[in-house]
DOZAFI-868985 format. One record per residue (C-alpha): residue number from 1; x, y, z. Coordinates in nm, 4 decimals. Example, Ala and Ser with C-alpha at 12.3 -4.5 7.8 and 13.67 -1.06 7.14 Angstrom:
<sites>
> num,X,Y,Z
> 1,1.2300,-0.4500,0.7800
> 2,1.3670,-0.1060,0.7140
</sites>
This chain:
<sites>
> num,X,Y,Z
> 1,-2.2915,0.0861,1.7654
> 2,-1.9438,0.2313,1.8274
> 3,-1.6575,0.1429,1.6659
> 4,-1.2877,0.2241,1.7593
> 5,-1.0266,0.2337,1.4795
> 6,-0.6536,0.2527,1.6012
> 7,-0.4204,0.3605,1.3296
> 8,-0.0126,0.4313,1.3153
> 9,0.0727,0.7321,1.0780
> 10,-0.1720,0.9995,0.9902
> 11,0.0781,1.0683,0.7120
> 12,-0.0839,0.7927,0.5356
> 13,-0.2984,0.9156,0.2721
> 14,-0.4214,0.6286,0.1314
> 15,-0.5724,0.5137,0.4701
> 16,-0.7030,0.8665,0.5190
> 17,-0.9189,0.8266,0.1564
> 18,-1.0262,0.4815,0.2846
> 19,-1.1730,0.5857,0.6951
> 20,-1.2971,0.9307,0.5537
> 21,-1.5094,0.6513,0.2974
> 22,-1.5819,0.5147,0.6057
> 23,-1.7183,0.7262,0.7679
> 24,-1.9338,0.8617,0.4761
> 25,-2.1105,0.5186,0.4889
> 26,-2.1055,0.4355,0.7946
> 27,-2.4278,0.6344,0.9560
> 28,-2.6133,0.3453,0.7168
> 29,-2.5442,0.1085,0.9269
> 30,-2.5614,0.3195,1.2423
> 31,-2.2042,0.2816,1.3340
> 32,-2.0581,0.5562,1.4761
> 33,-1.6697,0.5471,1.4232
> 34,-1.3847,0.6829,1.4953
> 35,-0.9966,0.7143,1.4589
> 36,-0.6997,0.7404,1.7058
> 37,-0.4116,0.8229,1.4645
> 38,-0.1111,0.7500,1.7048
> 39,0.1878,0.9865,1.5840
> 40,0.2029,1.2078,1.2922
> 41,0.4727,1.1035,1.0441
> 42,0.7612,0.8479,1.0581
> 43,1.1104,0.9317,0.9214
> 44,1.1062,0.7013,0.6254
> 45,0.7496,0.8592,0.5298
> 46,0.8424,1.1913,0.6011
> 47,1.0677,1.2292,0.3002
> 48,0.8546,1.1071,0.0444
> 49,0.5734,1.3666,0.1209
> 50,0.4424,1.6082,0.3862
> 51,0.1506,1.5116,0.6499
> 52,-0.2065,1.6436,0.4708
> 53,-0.4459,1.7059,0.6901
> 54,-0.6833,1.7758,0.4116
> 55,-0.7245,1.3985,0.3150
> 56,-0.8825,1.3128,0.6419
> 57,-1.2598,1.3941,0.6428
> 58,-1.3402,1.1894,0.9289
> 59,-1.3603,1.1861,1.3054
> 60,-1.0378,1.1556,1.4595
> 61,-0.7373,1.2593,1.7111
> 62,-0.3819,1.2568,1.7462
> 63,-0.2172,1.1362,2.0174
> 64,0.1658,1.2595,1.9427
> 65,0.2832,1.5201,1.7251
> 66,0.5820,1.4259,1.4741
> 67,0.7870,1.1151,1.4289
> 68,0.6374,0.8034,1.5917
> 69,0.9958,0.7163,1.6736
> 70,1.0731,1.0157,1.8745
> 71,0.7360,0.9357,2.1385
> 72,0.9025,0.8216,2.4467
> 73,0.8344,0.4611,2.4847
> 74,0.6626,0.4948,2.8442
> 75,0.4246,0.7403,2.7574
> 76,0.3427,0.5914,2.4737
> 77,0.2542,0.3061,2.6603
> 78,0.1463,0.4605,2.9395
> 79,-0.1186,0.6567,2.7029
> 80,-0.2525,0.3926,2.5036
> 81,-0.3518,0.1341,2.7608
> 82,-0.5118,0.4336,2.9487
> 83,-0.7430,0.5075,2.6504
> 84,-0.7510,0.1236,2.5538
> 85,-0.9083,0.0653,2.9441
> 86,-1.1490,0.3576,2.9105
> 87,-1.3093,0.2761,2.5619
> 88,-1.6907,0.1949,2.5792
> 89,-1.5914,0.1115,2.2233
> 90,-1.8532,-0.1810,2.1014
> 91,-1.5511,-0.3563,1.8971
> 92,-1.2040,-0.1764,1.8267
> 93,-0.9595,-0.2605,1.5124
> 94,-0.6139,-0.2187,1.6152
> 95,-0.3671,-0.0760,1.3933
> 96,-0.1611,-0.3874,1.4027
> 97,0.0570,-0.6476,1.6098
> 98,0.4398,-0.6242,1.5206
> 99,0.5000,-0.3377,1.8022
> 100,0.5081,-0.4077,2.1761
> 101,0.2478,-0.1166,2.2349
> 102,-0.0142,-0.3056,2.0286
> 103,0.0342,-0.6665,2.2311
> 104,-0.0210,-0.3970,2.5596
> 105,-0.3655,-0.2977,2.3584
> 106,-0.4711,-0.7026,2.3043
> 107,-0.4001,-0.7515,2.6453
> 108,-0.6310,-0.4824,2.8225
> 109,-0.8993,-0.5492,2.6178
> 110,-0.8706,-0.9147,2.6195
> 111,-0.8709,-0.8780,3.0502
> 112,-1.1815,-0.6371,2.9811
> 113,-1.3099,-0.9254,2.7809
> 114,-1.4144,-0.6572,2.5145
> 115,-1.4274,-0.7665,2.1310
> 116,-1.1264,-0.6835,1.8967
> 117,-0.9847,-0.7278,1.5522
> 118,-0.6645,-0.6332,1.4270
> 119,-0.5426,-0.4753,1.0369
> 120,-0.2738,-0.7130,0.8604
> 121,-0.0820,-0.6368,0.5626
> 122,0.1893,-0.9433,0.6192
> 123,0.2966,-1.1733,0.3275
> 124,0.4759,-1.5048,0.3612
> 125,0.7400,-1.3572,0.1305
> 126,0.7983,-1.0665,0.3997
> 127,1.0418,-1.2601,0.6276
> 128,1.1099,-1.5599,0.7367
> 129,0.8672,-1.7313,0.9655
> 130,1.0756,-1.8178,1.2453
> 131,0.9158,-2.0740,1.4964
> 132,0.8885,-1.8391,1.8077
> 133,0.7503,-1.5472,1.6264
> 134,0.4859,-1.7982,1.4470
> 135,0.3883,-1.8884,1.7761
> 136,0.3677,-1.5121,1.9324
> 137,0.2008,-1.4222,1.6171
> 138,-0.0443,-1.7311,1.6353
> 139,-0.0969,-1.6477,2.0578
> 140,-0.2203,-1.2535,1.9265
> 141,-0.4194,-1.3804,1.6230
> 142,-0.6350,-1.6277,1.8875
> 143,-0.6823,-1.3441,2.0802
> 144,-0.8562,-1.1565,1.8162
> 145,-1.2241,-1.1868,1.7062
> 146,-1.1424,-1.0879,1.3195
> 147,-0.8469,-1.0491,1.1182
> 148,-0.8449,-0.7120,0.8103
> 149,-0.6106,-0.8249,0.5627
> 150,-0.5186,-0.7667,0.2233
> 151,-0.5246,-0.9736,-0.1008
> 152,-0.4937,-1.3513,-0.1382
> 153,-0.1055,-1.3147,-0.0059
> 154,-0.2188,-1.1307,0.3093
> 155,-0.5078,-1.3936,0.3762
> 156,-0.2528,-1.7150,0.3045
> 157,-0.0246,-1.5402,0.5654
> 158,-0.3488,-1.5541,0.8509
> 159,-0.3999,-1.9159,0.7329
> 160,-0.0351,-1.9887,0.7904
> 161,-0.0475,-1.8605,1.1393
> 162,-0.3785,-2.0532,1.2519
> 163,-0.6551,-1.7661,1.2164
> 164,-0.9727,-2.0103,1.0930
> 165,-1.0997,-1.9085,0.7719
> 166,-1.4353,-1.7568,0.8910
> 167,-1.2303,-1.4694,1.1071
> 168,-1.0380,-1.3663,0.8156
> 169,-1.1996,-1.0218,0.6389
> 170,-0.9859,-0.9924,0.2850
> 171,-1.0653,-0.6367,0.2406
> 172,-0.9635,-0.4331,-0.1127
> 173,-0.6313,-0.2218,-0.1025
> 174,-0.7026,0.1603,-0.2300
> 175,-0.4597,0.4450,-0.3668
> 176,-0.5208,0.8230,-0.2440
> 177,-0.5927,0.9607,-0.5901
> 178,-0.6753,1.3299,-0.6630
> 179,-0.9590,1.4664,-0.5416
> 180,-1.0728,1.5668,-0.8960
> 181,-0.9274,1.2386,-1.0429
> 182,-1.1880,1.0360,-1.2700
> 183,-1.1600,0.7218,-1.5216
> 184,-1.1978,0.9213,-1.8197
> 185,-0.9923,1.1936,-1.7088
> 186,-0.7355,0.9786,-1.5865
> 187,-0.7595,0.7906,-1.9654
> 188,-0.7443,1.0924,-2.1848
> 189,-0.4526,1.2690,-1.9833
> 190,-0.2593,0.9547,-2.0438
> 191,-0.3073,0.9060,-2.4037
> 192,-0.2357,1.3146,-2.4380
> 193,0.0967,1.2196,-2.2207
> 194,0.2282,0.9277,-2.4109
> 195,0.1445,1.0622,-2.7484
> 196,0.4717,1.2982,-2.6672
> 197,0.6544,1.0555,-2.5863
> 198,0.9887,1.0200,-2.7911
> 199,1.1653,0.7391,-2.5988
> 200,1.0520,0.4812,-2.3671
> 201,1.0595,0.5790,-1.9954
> 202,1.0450,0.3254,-1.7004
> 203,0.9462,0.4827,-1.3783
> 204,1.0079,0.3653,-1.0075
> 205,0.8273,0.5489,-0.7000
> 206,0.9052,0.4685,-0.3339
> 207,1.1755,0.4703,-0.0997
> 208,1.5612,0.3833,-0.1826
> 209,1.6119,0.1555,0.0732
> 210,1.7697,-0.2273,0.0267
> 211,1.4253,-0.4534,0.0534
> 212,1.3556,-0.2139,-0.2782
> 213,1.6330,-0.4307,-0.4883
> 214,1.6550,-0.1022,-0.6941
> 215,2.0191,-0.2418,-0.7368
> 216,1.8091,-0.4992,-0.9899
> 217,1.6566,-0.2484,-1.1438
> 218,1.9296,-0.0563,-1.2436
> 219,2.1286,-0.3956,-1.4077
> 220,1.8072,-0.5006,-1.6060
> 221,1.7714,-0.1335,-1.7339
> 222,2.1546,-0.1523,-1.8598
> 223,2.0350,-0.4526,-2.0434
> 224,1.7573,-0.3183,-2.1422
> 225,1.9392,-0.0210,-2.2879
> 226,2.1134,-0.2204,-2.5333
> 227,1.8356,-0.3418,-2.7012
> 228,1.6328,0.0530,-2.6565
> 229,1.9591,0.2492,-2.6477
> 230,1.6983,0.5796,-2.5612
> 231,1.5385,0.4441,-2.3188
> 232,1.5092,0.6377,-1.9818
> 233,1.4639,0.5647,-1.6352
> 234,1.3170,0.7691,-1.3377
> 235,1.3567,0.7139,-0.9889
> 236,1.1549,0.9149,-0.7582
> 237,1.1796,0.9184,-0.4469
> 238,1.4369,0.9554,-0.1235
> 239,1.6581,0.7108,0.0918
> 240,1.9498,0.5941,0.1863
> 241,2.0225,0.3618,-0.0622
> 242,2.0783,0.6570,-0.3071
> 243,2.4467,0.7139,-0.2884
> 244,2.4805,0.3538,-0.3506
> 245,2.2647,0.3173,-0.5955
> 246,2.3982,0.6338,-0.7857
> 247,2.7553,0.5060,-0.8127
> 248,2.5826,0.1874,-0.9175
> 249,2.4270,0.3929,-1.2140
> 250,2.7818,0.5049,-1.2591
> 251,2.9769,0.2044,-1.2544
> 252,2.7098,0.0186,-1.5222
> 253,2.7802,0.3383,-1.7930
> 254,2.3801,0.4356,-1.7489
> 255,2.4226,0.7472,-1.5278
> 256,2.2724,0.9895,-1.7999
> 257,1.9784,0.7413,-1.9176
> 258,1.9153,0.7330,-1.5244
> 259,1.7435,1.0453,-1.3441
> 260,1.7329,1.0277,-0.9884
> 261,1.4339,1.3044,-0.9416
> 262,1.3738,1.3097,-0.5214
> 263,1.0511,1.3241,-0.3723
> 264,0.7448,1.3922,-0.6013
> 265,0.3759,1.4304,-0.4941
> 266,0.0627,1.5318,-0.5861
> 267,0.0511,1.6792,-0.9806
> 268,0.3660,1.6301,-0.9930
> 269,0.4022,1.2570,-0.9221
> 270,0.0691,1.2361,-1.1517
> 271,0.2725,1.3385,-1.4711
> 272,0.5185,1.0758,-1.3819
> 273,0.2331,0.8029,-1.3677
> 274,0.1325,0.9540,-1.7218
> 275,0.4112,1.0017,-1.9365
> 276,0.5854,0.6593,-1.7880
> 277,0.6012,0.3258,-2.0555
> 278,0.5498,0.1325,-1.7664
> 279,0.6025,0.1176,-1.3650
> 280,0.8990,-0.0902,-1.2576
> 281,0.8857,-0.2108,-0.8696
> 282,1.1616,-0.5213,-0.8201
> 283,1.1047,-0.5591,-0.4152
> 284,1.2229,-0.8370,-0.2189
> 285,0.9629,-0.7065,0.0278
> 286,0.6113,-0.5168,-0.0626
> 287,0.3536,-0.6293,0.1913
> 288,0.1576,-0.4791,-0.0834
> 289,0.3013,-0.1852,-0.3511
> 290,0.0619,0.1082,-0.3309
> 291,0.2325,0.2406,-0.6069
> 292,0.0672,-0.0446,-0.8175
> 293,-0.2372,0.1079,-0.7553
> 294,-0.1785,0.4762,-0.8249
> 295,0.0299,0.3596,-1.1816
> 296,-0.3004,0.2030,-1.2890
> 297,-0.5137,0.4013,-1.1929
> 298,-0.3324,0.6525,-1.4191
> 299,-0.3260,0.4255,-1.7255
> 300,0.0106,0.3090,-1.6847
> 301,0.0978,-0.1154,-1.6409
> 302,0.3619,-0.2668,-1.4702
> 303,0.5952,-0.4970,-1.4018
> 304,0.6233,-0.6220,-1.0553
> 305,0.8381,-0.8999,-0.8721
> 306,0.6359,-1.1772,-0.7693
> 307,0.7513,-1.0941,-0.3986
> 308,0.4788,-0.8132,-0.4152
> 309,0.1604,-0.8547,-0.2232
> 310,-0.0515,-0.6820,-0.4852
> 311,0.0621,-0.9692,-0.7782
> 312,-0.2664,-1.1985,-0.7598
> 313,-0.5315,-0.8782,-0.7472
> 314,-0.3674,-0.6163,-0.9760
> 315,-0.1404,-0.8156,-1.2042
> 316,-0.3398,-0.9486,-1.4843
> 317,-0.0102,-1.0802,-1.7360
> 318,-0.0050,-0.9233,-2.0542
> 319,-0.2901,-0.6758,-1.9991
> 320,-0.2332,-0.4492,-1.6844
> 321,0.1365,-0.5388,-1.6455
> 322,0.4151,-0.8711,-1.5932
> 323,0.5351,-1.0086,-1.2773
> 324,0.9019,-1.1482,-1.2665
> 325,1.0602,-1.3733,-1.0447
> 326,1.2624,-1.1879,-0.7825
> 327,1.6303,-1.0980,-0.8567
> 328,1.6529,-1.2060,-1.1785
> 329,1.8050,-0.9652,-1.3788
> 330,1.7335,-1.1331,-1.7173
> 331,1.4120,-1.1896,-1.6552
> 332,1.3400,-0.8671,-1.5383
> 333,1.5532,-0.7176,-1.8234
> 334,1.3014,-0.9218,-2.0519
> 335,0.9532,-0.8433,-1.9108
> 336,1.0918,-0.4620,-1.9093
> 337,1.1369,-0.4835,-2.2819
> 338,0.8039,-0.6611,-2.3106
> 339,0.6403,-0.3869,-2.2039
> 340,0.7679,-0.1866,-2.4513
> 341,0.6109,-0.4009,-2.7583
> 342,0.2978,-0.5250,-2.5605
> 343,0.2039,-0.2060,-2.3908
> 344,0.2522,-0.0067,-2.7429
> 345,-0.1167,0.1049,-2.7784
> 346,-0.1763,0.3470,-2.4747
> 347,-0.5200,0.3907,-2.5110
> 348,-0.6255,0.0229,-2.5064
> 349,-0.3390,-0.0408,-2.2413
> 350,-0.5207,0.2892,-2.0174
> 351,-0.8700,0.1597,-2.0639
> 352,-0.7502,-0.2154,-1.9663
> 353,-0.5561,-0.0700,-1.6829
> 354,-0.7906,0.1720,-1.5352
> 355,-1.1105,-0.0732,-1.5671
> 356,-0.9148,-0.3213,-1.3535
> 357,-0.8794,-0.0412,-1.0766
> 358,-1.3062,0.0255,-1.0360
> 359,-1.2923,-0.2750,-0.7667
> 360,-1.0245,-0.0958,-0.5940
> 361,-1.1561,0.2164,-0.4668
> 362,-1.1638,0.3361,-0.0902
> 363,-1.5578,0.3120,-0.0858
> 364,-1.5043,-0.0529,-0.1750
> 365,-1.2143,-0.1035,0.0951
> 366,-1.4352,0.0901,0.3617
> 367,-1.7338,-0.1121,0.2879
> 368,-1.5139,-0.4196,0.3290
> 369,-1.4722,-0.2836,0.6275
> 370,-1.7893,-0.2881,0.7118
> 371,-1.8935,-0.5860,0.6194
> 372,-1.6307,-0.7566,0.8209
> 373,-1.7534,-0.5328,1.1513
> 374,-2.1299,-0.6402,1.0792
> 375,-1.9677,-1.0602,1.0964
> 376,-1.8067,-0.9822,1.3716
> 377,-2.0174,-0.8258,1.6337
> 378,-2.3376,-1.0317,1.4484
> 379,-2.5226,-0.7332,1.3144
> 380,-2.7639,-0.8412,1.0185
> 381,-2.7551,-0.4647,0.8651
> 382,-2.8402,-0.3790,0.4817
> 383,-2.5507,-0.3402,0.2551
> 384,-2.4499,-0.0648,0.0343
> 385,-2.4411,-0.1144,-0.3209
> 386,-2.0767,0.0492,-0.3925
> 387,-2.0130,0.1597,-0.7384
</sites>
């Protein structure tokens, strides 16, 4: 069996861990697969960390070179319902259905009357569901034969917009992790880490951009600060919020508890996982929060607004992290400082944190892949058992 995979970004790492997964387990099952990565990088990826093409073990191509933005809209059209027509593909996963290209994709296979499914990473809390989107959304969902989400937010989102239970696939999320990272290693570098620790040190990762609410962040850590007048807080990561937010740091009378450290990846966003009391990620909008992942996987809870996707899978309260209600800045203010006291043992708070994380590896996520590929095209094939 052949099966078609149409993806965005090859910058994305984490995907790249979970299809080279894939294929490693595929040829089980006999399913051949393979990836059409559509552009390279996007502009608001490109500053957080270069494209890797080491990550992706797999079989794959890529259509356009550099920002997805920059590929002129007709012949990005123009190429994808070419190959779309062409594929002898048994069933093909498209990448999503927010983009005009993607409804183009539906549509030729739908006239071909070949199978297809679709990857969603939506939450309710995303936007607002306004009643003519719903019903677009609802018209490409009916089209599909199977629906890849994410976590119990992802899956209510499907429900929401009409997709019947037994077409939904809720598939694990997975960070991109070193290739040399391992539990234990991951547990004793932590405890090493926070055993120099002299001050408490919250820790955001992602982009500075508005849906982020890092203007939150910033008041609760003031408040914070009076109660752990040390206390430190890193922000990694580029956008451009920063100017905003900097003057922010300013105007509260934290600008020198408040380091503002760019882009970090690889070893060097590792130490920040490690030496961190605790993760901070206020969003208005995470369809997910990746970063979730990679902070526990490390040995390092979180707190997490309740807007985040990841909340029902990854935030276990009082043992891998808190989750606050969005915008408040007391409450955030309060769970911050409750990590603090409650999180005060790291190696009990590493082992809790990185046990939670052995369902969420890409071997899992691929073979929830799988699985839902098997449903769909009614293939009664042995499963793995995944570690």
């Amino acid at each position: 069996m052949k099966l078609v995979i149409w993806h965005n970004l090859l910058w994305s790492r984490y995907k790249a861990g979970v299809f080279s997964a894939l294929h490693r387990l595929s040829a089980a099952r006999d399913i051949d697969v393979f990836v059409h990565q559509i552009a390279e990088t996007a502009a608001d990826r490109a500053v957080l960390s270069p494209v890797d093409r080491a990550w992706h073990d797999y079989d794959y191509d890529v259509l356009f070179q550099g920002n997805y933005a920059a590929v002129p809209r007709v012949e990005l059209f123009r190429k994808l319902i070419s190959m779309t027509f062409k594929s002898h593909a048994d069933l093909v996963i498209l990448a999503g259905f927010e983009r005009p290209e993607y409804w183009l994709q539906a549509l030729t296979l739908k006239l071909r009357g070949k199978r297809f499914a679709v990857f969603c990473d939506s939450t309710l809390n995303d936007n607002p569901q306004s009643g003519l989107k719903s019903a677009a959304k609802r018209l490409f969902f009916s089209m599909c034969s199977g629906v890849f989400c994410y976590g119990e937010r992802s899956r209510e989102y499907l429900i929401y917009h009409g997709v019947p239970k037994e077409r939904i696939f809720q598939r694990r999320q997975a960070a991109a992790l070193p290739r040399d990272y391992t539990p234990e290693g991951a547990l004793n570098a932590r405890v090493a880490a926070m055993a120099k620790a002299e001050v408490p040190r919250f820790l955001y990762v992602g982009r500075l951009a508005a849906e982020k609410s890092l203007d939150t962040l910033l008041k609760a850590f003031a408040i914070s600060c009076k109660t752990l007048p040390k206390a430190r807080l890193a922000i990694v990561g580029k956008g451009p919020e920063e100017s905003a937010l900097r003057a922010e740091a300013e105007r509260l009378g934290i600008a020198e508890m408040v380091e503002f450290a760019g882009s970090k990846f690889d070893q060097d966003l590792t130490e920040e996982y490690q030496k961190a009391t605790a993760l901070v990620l206020p969003s208005l909008s995470e369809p997910w929060g990746l970063v979730v992942n990679e902070a526990l996987s490390f040995g390092c809870p979180v707190v997490v607004s309740e807007r985040c996707g990841c909340v029902p899978e990854l935030v276990v309260d009082g043992v891998t992290g808190f989750a606050h209600p969005w915008g408040d800045t007391a409450a955030l203010a309060d769970r911050m400082l409750l990590a603090v006291s409650t999180f005060a043992d790291p190696e009990a708070t590493a082992r809790a944190c990185i046990g939670h994380m052995a369902g969420f590896t890409p071997a899992v996520a691929a073979t929830g892949i799988l699985d839902g590929v098997d449903v769909i095209t009614k293939r009664d094939m042995p499963r793995e058992v995944v570690a």
